[in-house]
Short mmCIF file of the C-alpha atoms (twelve columns), coordinates in Angstrom:
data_MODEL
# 
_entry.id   MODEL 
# 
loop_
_atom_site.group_PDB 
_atom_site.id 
_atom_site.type_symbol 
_atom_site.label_atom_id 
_atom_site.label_alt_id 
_atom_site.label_comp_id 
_atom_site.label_asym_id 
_atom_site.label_seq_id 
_atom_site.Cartn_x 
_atom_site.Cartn_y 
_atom_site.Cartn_z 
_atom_site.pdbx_PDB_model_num 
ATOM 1   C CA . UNK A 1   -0.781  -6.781  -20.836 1 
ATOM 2   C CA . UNK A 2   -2.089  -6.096  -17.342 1 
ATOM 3   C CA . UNK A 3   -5.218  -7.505  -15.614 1 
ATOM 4   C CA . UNK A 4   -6.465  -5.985  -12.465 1 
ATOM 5   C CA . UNK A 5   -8.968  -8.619  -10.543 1 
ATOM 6   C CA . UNK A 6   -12.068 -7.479  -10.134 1 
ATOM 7   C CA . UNK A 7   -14.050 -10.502 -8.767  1 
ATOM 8   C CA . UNK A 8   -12.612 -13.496 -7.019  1 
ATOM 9   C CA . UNK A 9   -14.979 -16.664 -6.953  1 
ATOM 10  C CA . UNK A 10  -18.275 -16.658 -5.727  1 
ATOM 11  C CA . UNK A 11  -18.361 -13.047 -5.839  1 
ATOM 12  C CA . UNK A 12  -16.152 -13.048 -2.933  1 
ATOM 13  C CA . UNK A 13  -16.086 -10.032 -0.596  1 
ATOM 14  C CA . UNK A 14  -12.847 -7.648  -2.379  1 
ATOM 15  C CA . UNK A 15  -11.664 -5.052  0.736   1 
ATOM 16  C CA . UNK A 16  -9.577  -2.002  -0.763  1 
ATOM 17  C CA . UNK A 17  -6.910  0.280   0.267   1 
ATOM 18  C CA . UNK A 18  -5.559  3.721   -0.768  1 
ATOM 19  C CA . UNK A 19  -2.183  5.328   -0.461  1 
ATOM 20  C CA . UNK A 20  -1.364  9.171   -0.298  1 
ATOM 21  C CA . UNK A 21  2.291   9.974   0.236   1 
ATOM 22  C CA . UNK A 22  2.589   13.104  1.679   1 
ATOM 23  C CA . UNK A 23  5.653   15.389  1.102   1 
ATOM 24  C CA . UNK A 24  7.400   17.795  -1.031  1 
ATOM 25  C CA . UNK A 25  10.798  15.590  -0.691  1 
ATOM 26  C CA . UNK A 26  9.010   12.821  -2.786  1 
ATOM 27  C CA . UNK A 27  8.246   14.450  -5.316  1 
ATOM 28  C CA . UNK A 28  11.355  16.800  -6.037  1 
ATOM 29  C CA . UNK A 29  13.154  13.315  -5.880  1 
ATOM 30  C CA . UNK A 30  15.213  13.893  -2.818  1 
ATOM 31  C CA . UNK A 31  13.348  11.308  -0.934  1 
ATOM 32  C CA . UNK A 32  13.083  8.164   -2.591  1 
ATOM 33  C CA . UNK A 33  9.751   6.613   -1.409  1 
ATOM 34  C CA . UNK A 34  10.128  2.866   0.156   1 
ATOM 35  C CA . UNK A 35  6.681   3.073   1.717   1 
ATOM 36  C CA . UNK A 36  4.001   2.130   -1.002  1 
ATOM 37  C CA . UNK A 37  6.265   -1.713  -1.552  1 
ATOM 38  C CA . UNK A 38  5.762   -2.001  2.173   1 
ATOM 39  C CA . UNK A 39  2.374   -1.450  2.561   1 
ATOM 40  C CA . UNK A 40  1.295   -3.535  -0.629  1 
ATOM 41  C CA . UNK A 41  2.633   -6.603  0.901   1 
ATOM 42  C CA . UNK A 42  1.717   -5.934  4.633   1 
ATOM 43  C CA . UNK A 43  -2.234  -5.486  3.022   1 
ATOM 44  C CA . UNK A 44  -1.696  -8.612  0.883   1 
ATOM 45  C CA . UNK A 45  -1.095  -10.968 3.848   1 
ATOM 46  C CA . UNK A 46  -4.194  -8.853  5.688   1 
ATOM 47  C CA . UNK A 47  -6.424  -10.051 2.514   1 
ATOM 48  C CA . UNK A 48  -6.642  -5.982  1.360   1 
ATOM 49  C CA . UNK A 49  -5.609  -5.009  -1.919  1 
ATOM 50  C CA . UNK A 50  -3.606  -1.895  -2.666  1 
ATOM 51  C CA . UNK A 51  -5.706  -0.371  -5.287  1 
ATOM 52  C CA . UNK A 52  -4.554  2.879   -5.643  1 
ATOM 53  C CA . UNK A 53  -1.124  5.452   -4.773  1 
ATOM 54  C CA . UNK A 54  -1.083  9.050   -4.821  1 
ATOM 55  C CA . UNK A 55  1.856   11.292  -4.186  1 
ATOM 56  C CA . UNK A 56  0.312   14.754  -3.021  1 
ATOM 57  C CA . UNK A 57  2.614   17.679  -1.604  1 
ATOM 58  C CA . UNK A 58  2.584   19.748  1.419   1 
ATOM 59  C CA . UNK A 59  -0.058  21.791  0.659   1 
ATOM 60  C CA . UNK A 60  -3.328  21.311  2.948   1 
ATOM 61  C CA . UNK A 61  -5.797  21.545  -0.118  1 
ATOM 62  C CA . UNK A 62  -4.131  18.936  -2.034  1 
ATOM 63  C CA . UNK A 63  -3.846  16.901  1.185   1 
ATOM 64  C CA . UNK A 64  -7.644  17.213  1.365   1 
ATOM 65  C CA . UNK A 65  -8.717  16.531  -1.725  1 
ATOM 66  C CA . UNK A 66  -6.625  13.470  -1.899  1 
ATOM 67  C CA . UNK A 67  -7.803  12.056  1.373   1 
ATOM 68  C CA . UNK A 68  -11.573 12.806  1.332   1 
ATOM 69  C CA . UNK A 69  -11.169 10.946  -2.895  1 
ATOM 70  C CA . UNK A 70  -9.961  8.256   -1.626  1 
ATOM 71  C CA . UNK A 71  -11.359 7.543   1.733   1 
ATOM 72  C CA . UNK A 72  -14.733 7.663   0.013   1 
ATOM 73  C CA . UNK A 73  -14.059 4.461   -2.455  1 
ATOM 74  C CA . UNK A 74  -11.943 2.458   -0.204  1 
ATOM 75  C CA . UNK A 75  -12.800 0.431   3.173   1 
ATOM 76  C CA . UNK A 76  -9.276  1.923   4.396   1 
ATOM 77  C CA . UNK A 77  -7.023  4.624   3.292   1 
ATOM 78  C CA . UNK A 78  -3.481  5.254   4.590   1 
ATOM 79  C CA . UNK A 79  -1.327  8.446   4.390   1 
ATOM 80  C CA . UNK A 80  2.390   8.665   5.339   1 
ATOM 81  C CA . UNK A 81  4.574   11.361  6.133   1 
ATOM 82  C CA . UNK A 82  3.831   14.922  7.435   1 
ATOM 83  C CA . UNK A 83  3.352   14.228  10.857  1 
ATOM 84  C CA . UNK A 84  6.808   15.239  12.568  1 
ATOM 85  C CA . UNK A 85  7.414   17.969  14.567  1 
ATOM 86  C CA . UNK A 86  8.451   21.044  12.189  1 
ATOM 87  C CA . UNK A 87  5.862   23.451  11.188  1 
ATOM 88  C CA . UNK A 88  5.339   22.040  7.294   1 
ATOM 89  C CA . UNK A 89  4.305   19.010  8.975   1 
ATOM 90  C CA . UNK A 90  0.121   20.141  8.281   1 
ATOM 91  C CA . UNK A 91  -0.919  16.444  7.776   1 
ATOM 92  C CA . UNK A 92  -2.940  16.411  11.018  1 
ATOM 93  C CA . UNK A 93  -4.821  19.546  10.466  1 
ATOM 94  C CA . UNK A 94  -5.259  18.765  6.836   1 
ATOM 95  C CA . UNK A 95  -7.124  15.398  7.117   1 
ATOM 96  C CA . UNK A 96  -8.576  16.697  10.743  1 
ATOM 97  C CA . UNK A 97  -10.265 19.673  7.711   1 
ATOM 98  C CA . UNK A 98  -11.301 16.926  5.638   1 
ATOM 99  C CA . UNK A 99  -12.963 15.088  8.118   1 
ATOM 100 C CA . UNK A 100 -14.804 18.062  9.527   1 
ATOM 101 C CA . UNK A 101 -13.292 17.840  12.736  1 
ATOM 102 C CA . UNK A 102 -11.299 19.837  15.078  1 
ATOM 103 C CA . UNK A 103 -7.660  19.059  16.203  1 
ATOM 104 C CA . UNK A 104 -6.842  18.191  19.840  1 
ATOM 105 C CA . UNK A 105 -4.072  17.542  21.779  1 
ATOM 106 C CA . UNK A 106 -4.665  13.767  22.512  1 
ATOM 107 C CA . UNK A 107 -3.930  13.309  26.537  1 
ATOM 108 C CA . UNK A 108 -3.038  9.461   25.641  1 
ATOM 109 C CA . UNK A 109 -1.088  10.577  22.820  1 
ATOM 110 C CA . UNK A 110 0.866   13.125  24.858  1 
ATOM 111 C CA . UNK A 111 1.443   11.135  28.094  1 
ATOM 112 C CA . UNK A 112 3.373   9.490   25.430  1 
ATOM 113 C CA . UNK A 113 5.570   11.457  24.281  1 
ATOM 114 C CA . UNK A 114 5.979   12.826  27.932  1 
ATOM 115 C CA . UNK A 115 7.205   9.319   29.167  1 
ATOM 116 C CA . UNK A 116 9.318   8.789   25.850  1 
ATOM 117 C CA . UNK A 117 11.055  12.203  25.958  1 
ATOM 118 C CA . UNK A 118 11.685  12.123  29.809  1 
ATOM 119 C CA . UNK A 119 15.087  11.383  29.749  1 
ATOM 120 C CA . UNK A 120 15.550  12.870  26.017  1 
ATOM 121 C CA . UNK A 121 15.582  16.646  26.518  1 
ATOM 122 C CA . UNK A 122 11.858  16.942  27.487  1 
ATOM 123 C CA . UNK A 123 8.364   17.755  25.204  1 
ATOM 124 C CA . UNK A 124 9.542   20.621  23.721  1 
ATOM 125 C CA . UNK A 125 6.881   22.622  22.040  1 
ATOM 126 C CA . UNK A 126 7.718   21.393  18.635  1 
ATOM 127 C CA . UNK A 127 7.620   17.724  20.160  1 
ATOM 128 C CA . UNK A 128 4.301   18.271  21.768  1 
ATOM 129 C CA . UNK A 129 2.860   19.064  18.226  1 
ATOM 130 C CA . UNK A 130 2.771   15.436  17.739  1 
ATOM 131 C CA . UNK A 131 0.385   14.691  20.305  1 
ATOM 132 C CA . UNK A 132 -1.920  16.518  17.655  1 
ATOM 133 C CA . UNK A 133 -4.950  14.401  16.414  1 
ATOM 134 C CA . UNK A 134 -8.025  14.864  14.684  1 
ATOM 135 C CA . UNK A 135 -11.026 15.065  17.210  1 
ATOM 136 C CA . UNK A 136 -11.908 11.606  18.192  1 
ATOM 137 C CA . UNK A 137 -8.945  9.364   16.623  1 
ATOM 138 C CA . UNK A 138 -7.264  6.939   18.283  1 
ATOM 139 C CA . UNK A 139 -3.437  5.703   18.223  1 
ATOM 140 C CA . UNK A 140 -1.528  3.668   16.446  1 
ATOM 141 C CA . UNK A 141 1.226   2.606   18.741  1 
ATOM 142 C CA . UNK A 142 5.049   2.873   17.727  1 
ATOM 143 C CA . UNK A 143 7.603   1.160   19.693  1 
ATOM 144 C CA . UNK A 144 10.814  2.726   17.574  1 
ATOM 145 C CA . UNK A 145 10.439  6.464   17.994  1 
ATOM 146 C CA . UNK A 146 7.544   7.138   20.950  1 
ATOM 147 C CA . UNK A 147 5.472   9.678   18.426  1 
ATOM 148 C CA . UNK A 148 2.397   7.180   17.764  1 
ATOM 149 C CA . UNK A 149 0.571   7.060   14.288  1 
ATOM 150 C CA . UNK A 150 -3.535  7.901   14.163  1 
ATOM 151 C CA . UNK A 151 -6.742  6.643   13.028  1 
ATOM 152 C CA . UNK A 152 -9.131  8.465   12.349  1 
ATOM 153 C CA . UNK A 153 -12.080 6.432   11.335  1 
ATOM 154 C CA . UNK A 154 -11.415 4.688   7.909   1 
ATOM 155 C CA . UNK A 155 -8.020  7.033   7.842   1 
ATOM 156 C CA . UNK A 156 -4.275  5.360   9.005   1 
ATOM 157 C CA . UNK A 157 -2.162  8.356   9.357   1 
ATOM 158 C CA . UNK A 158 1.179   6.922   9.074   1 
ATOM 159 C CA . UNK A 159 4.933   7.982   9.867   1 
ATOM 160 C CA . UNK A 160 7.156   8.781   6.365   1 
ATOM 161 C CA . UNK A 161 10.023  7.227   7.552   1 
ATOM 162 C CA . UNK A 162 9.774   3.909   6.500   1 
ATOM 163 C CA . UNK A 163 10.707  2.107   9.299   1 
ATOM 164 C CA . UNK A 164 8.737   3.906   11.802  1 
ATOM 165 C CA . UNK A 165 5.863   2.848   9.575   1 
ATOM 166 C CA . UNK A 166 6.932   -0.539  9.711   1 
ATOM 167 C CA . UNK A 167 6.609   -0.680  13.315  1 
ATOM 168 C CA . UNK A 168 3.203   0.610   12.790  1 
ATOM 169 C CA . UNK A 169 2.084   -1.797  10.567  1 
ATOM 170 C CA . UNK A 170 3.117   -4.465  12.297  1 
ATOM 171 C CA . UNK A 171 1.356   -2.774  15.772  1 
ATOM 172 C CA . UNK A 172 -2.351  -3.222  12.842  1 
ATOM 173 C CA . UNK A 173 -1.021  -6.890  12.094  1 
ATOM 174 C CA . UNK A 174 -4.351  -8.716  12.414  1 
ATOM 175 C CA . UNK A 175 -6.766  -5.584  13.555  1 
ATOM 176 C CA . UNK A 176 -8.514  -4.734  10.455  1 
ATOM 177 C CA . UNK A 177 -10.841 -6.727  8.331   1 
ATOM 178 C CA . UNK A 178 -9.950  -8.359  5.287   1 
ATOM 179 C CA . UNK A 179 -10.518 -10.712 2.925   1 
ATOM 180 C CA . UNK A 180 -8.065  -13.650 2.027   1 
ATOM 181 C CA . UNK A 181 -4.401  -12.949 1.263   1 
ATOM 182 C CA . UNK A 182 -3.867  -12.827 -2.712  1 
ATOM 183 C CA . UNK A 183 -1.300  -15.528 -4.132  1 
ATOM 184 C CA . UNK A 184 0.995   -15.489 -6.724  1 
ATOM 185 C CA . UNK A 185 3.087   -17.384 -9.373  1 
ATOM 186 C CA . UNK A 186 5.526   -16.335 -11.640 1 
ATOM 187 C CA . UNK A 187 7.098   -17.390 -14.953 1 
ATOM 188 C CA . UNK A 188 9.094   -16.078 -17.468 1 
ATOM 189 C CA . UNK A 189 10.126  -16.484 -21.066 1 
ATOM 190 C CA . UNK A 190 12.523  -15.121 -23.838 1 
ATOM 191 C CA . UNK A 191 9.730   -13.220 -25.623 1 
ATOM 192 C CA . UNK A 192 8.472   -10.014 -26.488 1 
ATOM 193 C CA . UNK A 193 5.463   -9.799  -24.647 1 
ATOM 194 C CA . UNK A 194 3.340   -8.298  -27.486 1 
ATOM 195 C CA . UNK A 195 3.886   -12.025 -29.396 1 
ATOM 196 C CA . UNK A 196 1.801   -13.319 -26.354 1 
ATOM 197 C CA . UNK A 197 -0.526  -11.465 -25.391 1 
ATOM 198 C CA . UNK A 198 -3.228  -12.938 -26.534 1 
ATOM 199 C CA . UNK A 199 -2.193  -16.088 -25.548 1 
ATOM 200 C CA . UNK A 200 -2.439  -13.920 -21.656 1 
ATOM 201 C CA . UNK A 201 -5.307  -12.412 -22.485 1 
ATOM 202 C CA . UNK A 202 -7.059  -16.193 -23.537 1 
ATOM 203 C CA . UNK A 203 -5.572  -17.880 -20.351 1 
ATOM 204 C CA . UNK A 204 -6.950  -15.160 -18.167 1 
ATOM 205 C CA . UNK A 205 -10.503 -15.374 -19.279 1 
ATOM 206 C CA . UNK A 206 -10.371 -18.591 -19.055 1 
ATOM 207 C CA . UNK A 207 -9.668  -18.869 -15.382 1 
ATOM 208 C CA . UNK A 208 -12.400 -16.728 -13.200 1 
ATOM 209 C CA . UNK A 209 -11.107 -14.798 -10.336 1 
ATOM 210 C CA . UNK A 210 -7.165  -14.671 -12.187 1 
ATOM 211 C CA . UNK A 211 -5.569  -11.812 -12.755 1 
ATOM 212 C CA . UNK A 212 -2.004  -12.156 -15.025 1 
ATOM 213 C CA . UNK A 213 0.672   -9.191  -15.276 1 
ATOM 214 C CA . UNK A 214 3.119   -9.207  -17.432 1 
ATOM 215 C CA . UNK A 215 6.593   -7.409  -17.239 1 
ATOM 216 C CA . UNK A 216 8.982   -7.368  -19.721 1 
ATOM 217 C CA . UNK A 217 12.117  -6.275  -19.728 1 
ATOM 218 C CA . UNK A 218 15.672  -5.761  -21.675 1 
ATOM 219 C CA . UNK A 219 18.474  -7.779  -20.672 1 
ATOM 220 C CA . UNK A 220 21.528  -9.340  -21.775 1 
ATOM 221 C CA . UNK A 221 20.908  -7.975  -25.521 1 
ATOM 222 C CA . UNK A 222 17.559  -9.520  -25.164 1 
ATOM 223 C CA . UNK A 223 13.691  -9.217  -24.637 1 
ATOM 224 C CA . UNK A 224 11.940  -11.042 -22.191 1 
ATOM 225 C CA . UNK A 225 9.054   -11.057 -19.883 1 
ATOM 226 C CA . UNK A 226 7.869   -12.102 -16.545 1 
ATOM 227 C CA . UNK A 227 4.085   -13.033 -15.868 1 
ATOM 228 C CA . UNK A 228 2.608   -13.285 -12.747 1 
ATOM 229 C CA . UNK A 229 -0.379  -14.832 -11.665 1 
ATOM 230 C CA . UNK A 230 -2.872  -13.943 -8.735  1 
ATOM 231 C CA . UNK A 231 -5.564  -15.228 -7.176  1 
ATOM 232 C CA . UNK A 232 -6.927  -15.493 -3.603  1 
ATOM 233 C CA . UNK A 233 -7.330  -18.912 -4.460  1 
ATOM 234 C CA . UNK A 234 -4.171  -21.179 -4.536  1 
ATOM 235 C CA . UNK A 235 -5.623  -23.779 -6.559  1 
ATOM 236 C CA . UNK A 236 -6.829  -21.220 -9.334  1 
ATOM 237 C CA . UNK A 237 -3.384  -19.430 -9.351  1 
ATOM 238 C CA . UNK A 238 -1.870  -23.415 -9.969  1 
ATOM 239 C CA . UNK A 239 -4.552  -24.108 -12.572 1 
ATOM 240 C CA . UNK A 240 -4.436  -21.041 -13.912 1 
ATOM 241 C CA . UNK A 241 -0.153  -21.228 -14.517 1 
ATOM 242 C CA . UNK A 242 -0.061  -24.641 -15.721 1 
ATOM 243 C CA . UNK A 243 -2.161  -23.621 -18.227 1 
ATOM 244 C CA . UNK A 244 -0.238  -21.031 -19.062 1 
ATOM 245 C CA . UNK A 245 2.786   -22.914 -19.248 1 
ATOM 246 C CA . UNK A 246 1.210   -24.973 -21.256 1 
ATOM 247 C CA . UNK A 247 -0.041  -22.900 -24.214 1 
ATOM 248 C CA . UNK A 248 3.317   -20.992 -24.042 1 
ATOM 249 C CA . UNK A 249 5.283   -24.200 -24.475 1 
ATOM 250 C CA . UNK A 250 3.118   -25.223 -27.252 1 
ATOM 251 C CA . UNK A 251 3.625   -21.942 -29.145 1 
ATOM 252 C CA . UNK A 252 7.303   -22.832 -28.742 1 
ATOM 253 C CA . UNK A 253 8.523   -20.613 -26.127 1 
ATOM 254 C CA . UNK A 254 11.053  -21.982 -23.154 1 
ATOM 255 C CA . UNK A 255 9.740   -21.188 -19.903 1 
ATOM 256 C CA . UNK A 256 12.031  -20.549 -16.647 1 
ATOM 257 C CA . UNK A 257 9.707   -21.335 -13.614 1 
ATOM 258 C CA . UNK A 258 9.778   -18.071 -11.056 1 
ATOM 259 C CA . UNK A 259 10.743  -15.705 -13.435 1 
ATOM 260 C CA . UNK A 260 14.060  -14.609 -15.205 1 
# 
């Protein structure tokens, strides 16, 4: 069983994110993507949920389709990778086509890149191509590698490399509206989670603005699973797992507080 939360109490304001991850590398497997983790829990403490990932390859009508998807039923969507300096980096002039816009070379963005690459060989040309934004963005600002990130109204155009994009969240930290930050608590039992999930299913309706996961797993020759309850309410998420741990003690299973 998996709930999603789709109302938090008193019909509480819910702001929503998208992912795309942009590159061929991710999905032929030779690039093992770190970014979606990263971004789920820098939204979380922002009070934005996650609600949706997609992994899209470098090809400019799957980049647009994607974008102009998801920017439409989210207040913010987020793309990373594809904005480097090599030609099959098109992410810039694929979201600058799905806004409608043309692509500029940003005079803040490239004064950048002129001050950062100064004593690094010079802005080549292939350097200067990230100085490329859609008409009438603005910049993300990235201390590790000078090239900064974009927004483009409701669109974060991101860095792949995950800690480039870390430095880029972290520049956001406390710019964009949000709700409050989702909690959770975790337990976990020696069960097969299809014996319980009703007893999930009961303890989640029961508790308003609660959403419960469960995860099971295989380990040590035996079945198990995790649960994990969230709420942007503390007190709901404690109400919520004591009664949980409640009902499953009662049916007779052990329970190992924050998980096995």
């Amino acid at each position: 069983m998996s709930g999603t939360m789709e109302s938090v109490p008193n019909q509480e304001r819910i702001w929503t994110a998208a992912l795309v991850v942009i590159g061929d590398e991710i999905l032929s497997g030779r690039t093992q993507d770190k970014n979606v983790a990263q971004l789920a829990t820098w939204l979380n403490v922002q009070g934005i949920r996650l609600v949706e990932v997609r992994v899209v390859a470098d090809r400019t009508e799957a980049i647009v389709e994607a974008v102009n998807t998801l920017r439409a039923r989210n207040d913010y969507l987020f793309t990373t990778g594809g904005i480097g300096p090599t030609h099959d980096d098109i992410t810039v002039d694929a979201i600058a086509e799905a806004l409608g816009v043309a692509v500029i070379e940003h005079a803040e963005a490239r004064a950048i890149l002129d001050h950062y690459y100064a004593e690094r060989g010079g802005v080549t040309a292939a350097r200067a191509r990230m100085a490329r934004t859609p008409e009438g963005a603005s910049l993300i600002p990235n201390r590790v590698s000078g090239a900064p990130g974009i927004r483009a109204g409701n669109v974060f155009i991101m860095a792949g490399v995950p800690h480039i994009t870390a430095g880029m969240l972290d520049a956001l930290t406390g710019t964009l509206e949000g709700g409050r930050p989702v909690v959770s608590r975790t337990i976990g039992c020696w069960v097969g989670e299809s014996e319980v999930a009703d007893l999930l299913r009961t303890a989640e309706k029961a508790h308003e603005g609660v959403a419960i996961g469960s995860y099971p797993f295989f380990r040590e020759g035996r079945t198990g699973a995790n649960f994990v309850v969230r709420s942007a309410d503390p007190a709901l998420a404690d109400d919520c797992i004591r009664a949980l741990i409640d009902a499953l003690e009662k049916a007779g299973h052990a329970v190992v507080y924050d998980g096995i």
